[in-house]
N, C-alpha and C positions, 0 to 999 in steps of 0.2 A: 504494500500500500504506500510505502513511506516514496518509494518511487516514481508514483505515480504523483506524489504530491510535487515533489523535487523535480518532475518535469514540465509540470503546472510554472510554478516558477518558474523556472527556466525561459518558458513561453512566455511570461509578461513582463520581464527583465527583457525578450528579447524583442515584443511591442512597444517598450518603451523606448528602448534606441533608433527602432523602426520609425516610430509615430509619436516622437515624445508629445505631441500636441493632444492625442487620445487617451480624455481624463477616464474611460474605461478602467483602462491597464494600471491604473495609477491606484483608483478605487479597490478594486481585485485586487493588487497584490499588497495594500493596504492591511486589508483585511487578513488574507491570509498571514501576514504577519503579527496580526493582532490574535489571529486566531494558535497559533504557536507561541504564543507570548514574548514575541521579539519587537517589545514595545517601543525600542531607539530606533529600531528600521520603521515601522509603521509611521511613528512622529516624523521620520525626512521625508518618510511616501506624500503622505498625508498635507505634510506644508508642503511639499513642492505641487500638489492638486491643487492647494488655495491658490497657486500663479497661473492655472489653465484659464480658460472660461469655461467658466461657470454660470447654473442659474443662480437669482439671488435664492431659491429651497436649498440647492445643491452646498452653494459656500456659507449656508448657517449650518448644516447640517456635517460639513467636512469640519468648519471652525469648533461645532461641540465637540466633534473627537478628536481636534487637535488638547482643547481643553482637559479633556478627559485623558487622553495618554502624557499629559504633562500632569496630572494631580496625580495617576497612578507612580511615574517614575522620580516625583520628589518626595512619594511615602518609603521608595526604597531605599 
């Protein structure tokens, strides 16, 4: 399974070189990072979407999780 995850990634590290403009790739592997608990990558993912265009739903919605991965990594 874990391979399968690791190719996942691989994929939108490799959309992202491709297409850094598609806030997709950014959101996806966002998360996946979040969802692994590699919450210092998620926070770069994450601010570097707040610079795409976005809607104004989209960057209140990416700005709470910037919030939120910043209260998580200054209780560590």
């Amino acid at each position: 399974m874990r391979g399968y995850l690791d190719r996942a990634k691989a994929i939108y590290l490799e959309g992202i070189k491709r297409y850094p403009n598609y806030k997709e790739n950014y959101l996806t592997l966002g998360a996946y990072y979040m969802t692994y608990d590699q919450y210092n990558d998620a926070l770069q993912i994450f601010e570097k979407t707040l610079t795409l265009d976005l809607t104004p739903q989209e960057k209140k919605n990416v700005s709470e999780i910037v919030e939120g991965l910043k209260a998580i990594l200054n209780q560590k």
